[in-house]
N, C-alpha and C positions, 0 to 999 in steps of 0.2 A: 382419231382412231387409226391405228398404223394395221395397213394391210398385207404385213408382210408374212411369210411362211418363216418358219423356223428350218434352217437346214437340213435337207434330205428325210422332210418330213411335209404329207401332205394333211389337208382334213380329212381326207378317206381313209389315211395309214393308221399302223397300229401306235398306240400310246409307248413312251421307253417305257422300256424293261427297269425293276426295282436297280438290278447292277449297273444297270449304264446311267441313272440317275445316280447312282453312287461311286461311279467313273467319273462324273461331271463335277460331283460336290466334292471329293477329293483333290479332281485336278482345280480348284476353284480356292481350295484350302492353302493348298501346296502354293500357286499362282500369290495369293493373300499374302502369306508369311513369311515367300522371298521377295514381296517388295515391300510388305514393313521395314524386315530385315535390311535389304539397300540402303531404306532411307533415311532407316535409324546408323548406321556404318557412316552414310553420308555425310548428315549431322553431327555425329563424333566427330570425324575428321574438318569438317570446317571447325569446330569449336575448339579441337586441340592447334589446327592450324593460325584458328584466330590468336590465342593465347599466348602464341612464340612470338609476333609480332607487334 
């Protein structure tokens, strides 16, 4: 059982806000779909890489 607090949040503080949970899940989205995005880029390029060779 990890005893750690979450960021600039105690047990006494207030719960986030509906927006800042929707700040987080955004930035979370955004974070997701540019490193699919890389590693699908990455992928191509070794694969057309591979091919010339």
């Amino acid at each position: 059982m990890s005893t750690t607090q979450p960021w600039g949040r105690t047990a006494a503080g207030t719960p986030l806000r509906v927006r800042d949970q929707a700040r987080e899940a955004a930035a979370l989205i955004a974070f997701s779909a540019a490193t699919a995005s890389a590693i699908a880029l990455g992928l191509l390029l070794l694969t057309y890489l591979g091919s010339q060779g």
